[in-house]
C-alpha positions as CSV (number, residue, x, y, z in Angstrom):
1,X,14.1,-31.2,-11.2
2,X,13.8,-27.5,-11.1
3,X,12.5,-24.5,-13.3
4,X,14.6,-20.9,-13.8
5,X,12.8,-17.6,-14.3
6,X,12.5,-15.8,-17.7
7,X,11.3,-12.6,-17.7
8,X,10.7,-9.9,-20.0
9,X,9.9,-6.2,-19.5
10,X,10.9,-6.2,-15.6
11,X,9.8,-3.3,-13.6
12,X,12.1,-1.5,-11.0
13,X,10.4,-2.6,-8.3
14,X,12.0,-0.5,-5.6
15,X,10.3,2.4,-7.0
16,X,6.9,0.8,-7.9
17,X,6.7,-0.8,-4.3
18,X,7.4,1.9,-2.0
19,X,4.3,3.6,-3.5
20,X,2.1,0.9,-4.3
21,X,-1.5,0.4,-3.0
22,X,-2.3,-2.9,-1.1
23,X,-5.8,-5.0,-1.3
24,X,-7.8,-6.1,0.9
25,X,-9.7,-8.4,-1.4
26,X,-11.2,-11.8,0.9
27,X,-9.1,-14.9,0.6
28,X,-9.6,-17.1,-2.4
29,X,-7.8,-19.4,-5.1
30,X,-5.6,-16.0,-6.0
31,X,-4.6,-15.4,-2.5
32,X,-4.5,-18.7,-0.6
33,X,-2.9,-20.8,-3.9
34,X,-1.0,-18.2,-5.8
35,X,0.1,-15.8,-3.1
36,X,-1.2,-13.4,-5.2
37,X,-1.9,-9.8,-3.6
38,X,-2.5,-7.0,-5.9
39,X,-1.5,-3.6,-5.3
40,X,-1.7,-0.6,-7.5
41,X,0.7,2.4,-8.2
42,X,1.2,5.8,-7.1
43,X,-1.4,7.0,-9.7
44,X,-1.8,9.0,-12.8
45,X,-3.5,12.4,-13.6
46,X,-6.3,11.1,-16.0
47,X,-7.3,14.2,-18.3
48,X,-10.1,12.8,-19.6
49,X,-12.0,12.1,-16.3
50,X,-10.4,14.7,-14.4
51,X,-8.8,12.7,-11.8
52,X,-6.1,10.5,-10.5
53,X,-6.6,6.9,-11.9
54,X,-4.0,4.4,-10.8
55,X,-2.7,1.4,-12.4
56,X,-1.6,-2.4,-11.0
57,X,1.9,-2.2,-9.3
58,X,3.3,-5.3,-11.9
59,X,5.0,-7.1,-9.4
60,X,2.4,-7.6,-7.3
61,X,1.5,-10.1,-9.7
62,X,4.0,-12.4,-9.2
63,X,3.0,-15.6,-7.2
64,X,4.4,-15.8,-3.8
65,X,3.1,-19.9,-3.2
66,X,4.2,-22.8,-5.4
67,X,6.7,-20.3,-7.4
68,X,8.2,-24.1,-8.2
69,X,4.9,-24.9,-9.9
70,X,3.0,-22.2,-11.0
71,X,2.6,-20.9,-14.1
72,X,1.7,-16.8,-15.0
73,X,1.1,-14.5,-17.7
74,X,0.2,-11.0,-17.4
75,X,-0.9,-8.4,-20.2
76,X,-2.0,-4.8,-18.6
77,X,-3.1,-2.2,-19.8
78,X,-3.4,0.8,-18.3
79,X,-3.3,4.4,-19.6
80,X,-5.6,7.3,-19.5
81,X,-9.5,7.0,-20.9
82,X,-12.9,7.9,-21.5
83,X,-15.8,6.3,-19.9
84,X,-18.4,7.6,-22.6
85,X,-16.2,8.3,-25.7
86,X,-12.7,6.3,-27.0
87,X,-10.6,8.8,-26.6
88,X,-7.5,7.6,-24.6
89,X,-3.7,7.6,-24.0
90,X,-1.3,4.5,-23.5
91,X,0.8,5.0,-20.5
92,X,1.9,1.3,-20.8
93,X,0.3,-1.8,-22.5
94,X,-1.9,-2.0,-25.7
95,X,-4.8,-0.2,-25.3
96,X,-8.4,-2.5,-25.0
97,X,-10.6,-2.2,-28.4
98,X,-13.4,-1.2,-26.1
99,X,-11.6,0.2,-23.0
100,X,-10.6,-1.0,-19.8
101,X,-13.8,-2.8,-18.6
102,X,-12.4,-5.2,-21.5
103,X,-9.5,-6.1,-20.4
104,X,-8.2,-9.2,-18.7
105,X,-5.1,-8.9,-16.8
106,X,-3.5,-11.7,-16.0
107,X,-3.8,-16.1,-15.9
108,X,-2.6,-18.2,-13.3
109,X,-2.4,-21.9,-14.0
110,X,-1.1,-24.6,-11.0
111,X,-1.6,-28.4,-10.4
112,X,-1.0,-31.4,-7.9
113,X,-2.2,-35.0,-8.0
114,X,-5.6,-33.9,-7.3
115,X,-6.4,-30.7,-9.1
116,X,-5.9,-28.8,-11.4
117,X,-5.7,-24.7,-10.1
118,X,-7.0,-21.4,-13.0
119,X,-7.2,-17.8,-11.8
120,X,-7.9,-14.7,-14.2
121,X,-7.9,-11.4,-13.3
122,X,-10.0,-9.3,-15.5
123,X,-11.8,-5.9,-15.4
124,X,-15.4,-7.6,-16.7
125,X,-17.9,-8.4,-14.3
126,X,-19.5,-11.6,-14.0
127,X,-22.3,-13.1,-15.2
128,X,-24.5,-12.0,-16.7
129,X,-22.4,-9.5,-17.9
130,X,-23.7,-6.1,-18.9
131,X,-25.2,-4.4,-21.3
132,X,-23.1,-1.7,-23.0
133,X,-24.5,1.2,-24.5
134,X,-21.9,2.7,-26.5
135,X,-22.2,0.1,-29.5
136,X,-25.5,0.7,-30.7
137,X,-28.5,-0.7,-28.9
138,X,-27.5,-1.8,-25.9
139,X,-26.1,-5.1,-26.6
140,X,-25.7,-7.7,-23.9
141,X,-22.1,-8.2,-23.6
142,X,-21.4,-11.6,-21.7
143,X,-18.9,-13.0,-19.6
144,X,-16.6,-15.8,-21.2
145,X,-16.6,-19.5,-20.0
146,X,-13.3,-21.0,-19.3
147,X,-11.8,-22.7,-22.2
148,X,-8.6,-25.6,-21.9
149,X,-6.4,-27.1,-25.1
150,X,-5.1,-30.8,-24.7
151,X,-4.6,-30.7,-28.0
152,X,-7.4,-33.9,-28.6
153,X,-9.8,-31.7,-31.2
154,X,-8.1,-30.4,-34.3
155,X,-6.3,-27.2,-34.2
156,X,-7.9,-24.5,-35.0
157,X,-6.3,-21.9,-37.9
158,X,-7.7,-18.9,-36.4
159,X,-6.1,-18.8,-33.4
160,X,-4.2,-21.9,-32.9
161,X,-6.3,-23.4,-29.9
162,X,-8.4,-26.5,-29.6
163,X,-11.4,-26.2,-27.5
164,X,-11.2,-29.6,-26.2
165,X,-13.2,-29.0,-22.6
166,X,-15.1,-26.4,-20.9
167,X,-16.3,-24.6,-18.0
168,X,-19.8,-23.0,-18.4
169,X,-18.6,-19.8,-16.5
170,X,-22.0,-18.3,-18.1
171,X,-25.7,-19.3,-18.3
172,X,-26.0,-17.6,-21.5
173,X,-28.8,-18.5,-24.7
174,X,-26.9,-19.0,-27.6
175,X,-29.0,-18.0,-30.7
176,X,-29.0,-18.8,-34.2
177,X,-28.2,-15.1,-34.9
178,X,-28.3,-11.5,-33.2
179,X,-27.2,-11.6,-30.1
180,X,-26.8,-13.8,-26.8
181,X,-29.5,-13.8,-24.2
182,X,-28.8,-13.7,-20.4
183,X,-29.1,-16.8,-18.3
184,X,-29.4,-15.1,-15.5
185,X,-26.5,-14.3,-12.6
186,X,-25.6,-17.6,-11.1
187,X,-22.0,-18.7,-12.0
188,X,-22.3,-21.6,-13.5
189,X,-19.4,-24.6,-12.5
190,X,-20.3,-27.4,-15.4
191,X,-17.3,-28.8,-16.5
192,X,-18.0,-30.3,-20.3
193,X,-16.1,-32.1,-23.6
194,X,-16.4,-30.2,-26.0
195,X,-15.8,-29.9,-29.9
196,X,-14.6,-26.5,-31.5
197,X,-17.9,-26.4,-33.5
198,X,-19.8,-26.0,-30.1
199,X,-17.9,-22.8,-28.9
200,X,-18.9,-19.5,-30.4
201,X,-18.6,-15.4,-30.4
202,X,-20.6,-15.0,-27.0
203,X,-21.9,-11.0,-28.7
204,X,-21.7,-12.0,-32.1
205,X,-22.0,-8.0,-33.4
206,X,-20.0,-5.4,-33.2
207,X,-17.2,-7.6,-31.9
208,X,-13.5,-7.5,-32.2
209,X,-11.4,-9.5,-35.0
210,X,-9.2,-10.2,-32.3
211,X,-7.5,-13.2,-34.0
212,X,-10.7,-15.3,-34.2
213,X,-11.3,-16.9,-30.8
214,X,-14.3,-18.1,-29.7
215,X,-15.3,-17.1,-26.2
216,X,-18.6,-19.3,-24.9
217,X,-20.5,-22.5,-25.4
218,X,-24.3,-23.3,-24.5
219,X,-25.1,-26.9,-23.3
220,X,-28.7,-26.3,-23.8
221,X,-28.2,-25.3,-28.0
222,X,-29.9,-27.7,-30.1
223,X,-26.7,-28.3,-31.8
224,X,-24.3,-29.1,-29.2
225,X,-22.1,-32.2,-29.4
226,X,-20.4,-32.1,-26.0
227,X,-20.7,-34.0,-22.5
228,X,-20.9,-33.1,-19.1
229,X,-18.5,-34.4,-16.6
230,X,-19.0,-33.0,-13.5
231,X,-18.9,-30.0,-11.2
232,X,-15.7,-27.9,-10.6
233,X,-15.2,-24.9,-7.8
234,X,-15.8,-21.6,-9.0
235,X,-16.0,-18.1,-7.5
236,X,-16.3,-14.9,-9.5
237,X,-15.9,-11.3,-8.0
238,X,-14.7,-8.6,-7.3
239,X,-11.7,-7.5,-6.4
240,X,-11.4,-5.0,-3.2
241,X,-8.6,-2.2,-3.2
242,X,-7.7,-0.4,-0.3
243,X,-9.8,3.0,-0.2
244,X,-12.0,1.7,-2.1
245,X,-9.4,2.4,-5.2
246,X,-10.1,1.2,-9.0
247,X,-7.6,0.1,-11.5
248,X,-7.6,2.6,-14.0
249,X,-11.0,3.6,-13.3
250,X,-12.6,0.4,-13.3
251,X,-13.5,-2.4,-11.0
252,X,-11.1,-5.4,-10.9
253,X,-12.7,-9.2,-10.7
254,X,-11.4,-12.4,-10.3
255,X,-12.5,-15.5,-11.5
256,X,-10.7,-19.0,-9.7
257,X,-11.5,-22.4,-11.1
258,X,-10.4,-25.7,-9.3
259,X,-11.2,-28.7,-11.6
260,X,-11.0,-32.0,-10.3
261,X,-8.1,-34.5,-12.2
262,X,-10.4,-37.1,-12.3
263,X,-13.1,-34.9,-14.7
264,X,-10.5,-34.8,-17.8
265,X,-8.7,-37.5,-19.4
266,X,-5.6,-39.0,-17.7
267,X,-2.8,-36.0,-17.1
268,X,0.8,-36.7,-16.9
269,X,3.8,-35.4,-15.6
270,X,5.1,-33.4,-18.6
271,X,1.5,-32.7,-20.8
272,X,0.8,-29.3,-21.7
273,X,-2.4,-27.4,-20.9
274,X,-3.5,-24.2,-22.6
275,X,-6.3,-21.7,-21.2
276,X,-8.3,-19.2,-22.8
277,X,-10.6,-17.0,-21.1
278,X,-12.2,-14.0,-22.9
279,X,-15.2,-12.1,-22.9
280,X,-18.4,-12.5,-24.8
281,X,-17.4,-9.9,-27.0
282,X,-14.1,-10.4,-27.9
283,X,-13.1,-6.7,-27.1
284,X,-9.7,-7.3,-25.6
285,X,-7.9,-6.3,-28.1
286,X,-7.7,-6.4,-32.1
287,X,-5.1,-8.5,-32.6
288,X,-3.8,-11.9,-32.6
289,X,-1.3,-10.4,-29.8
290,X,-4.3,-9.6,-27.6
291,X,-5.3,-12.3,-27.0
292,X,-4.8,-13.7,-23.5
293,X,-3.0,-17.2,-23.5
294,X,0.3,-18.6,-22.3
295,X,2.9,-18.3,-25.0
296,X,3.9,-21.8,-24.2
297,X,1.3,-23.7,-22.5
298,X,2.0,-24.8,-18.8
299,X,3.5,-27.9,-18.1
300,X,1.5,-30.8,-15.3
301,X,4.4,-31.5,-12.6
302,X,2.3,-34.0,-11.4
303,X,0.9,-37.5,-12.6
304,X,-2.8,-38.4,-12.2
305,X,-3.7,-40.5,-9.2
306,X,-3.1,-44.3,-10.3
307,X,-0.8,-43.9,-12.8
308,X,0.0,-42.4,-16.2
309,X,-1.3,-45.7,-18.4
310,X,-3.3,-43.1,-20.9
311,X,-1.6,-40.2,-20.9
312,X,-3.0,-37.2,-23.2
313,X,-1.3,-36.9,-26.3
314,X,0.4,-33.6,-26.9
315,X,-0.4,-31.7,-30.0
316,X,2.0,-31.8,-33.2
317,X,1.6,-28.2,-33.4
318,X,1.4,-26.1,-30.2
319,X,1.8,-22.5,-31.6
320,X,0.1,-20.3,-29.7
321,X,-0.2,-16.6,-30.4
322,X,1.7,-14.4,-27.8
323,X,-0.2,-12.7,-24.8
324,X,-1.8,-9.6,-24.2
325,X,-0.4,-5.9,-24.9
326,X,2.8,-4.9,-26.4
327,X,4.4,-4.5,-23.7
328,X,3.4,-8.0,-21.5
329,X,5.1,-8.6,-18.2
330,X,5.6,-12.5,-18.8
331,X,7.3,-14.5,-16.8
332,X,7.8,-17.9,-17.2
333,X,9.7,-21.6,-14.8
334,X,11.1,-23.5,-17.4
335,X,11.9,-27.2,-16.6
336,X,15.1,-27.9,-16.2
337,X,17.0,-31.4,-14.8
């Protein structure tokens, strides 16, 4: 058994490459698992803050470990912008609703008969987010918690995904109304089952319609219906460029999950897994195209230790709203006998 690249939008990478800027970001899931070293490009004249801003060389994100395995999706943008206004041009990508500190890159998904592997690169910082002061009064905007479809809770309309488990990236206070309150800056590692009624709009005003995902869920909320199941491995940070570089002006983070097969129901060879991370407020983008999920969720290559006896069912309906900017670098392995 083997899987054959598709991609679309392919750079000329022998351009790209010979000016690109390597990291030096510490070793982690992204580097050690994915192969995954991210380099940005020759740079940009940016009008609007008077400088050179460079965006990600795209084929540095492309997995160099497990390229049998591995699933990616990547959905830059990158273009020129204003750090106190919205004014901006698109040099490639769809621009963020909110600008670049919105943005999330690129997903990573892997497995063996142990673990299951998640990496997202993103421009927001980790918990507890920040509070940005261009939408009114300061809002706390919070980081998103990791969100996986096995297709077990109803699909949602909104945005085709079911919010079936959980990892509470964020500490944060849901409220009734008005807005989320900070938890504090630990990253949290709870893995949970969850219903769709427990996840909600992290920022609940001034957010994006952004095809109507939900983004967090609160264990501690008087109404929540869900159950914890364990710990996974988590690490949140940021990513370091050589120079001391940004992407487009911005910081770069990484968030790397490693959940344990044993905390979710019995995987086998051939299920489909769907992740979703996005921030509290939803500011990725405006449309159901922004959103950042596989267009067909990754395959498991391999069964769950002791055997396949209840495997999860897959969904009746997996369709799942294309990823990221209009123009996405997605490549995908499809199975093949």
């Amino acid at each position: 058994m083997k899987k054959n690249w598709t991609c679309v939008a392919v750079i000329v990478v022998s351009i790209i490459a010979a000016f690109s800027v390597h990291s030096i970001a510490r070793a982690g899931l992204l580097d050690e698992h994915f192969g995954v070293s991210l380099g940005l490009d020759s740079g940009h004249h940016d009008p609007y803050q008077g400088t050179t801003t460079y965006g990600f060389d795209l084929d540095s994100f492309a997995p160099t470990n497990h390229s049998d395995t591995v699933d990616y999706v990547v959905g830059d943008w990158y273009g020129y912008w204003s750090k106190t206004g919205f004014q901006y041009t698109t040099v490639r990508g769809a621009y963020p609703e909110s600008a670049e500190p919105y943005d999330v890159e690129a997903l990573y998904f892997d497995d063996d008969s142990t673990s299951l592997y998640i990496a997202a690169v993103t421009s927001f910082p980790g918990p507890a987010g920040y509070h940005e002061n261009r939408i009114g009064s300061s809002p706390l905007v919070v980081t998103g918690d990791l969100a996986i479809d096995l297709g077990l809770n109803p699909e949602r309309s909104q945005d085709h995904f079911s919010y079936d488990y959980g990892v509470n990236i964020n500490h944060e206070n849901r409220q009734s109304h008005g807005y989320a309150t900070s938890g504090g800056n630990a990253v949290g590692e709870g893995v949970y089952r969850t219903d769709n009624s427990d996840w909600y709009v992290g920022t609940p005003r001034y957010q994006s319609a952004a095809g109507g995902e939900l983004t967090n869920f609160d264990p501690g909320y008087n109404n929540f219906s869900g159950s914890y199941l364990g710990e996974a491995t988590v690490d949140y940070y940021e990513y370091q460029f050589e120079g001391g570089l940004l992407e487009c002006g911005a910081p770069t983070y990484v968030l790397e999950v490693t959940i344990s097969r044993g905390l979710l129901d019995s995987l086998c060879e051939g299920d489909q897994v769907d992740i979703s991370f996005v921030e509290g407020c939803r500011n990725d983008g405006d449309r159901h195209s922004s959103i950042l999920r596989f267009d067909i969720p990754p395959d498991i290559d391999y069964d769950a230790p002791g055997g396949c006896a209840n495997p999860v069912p897959e969904p009746t309906t997996m369709t799942l709203f294309g990823l990221g900017a209009a123009l996405a670098y997605v490549c995908r392995k499809r199975r093949t006998i």
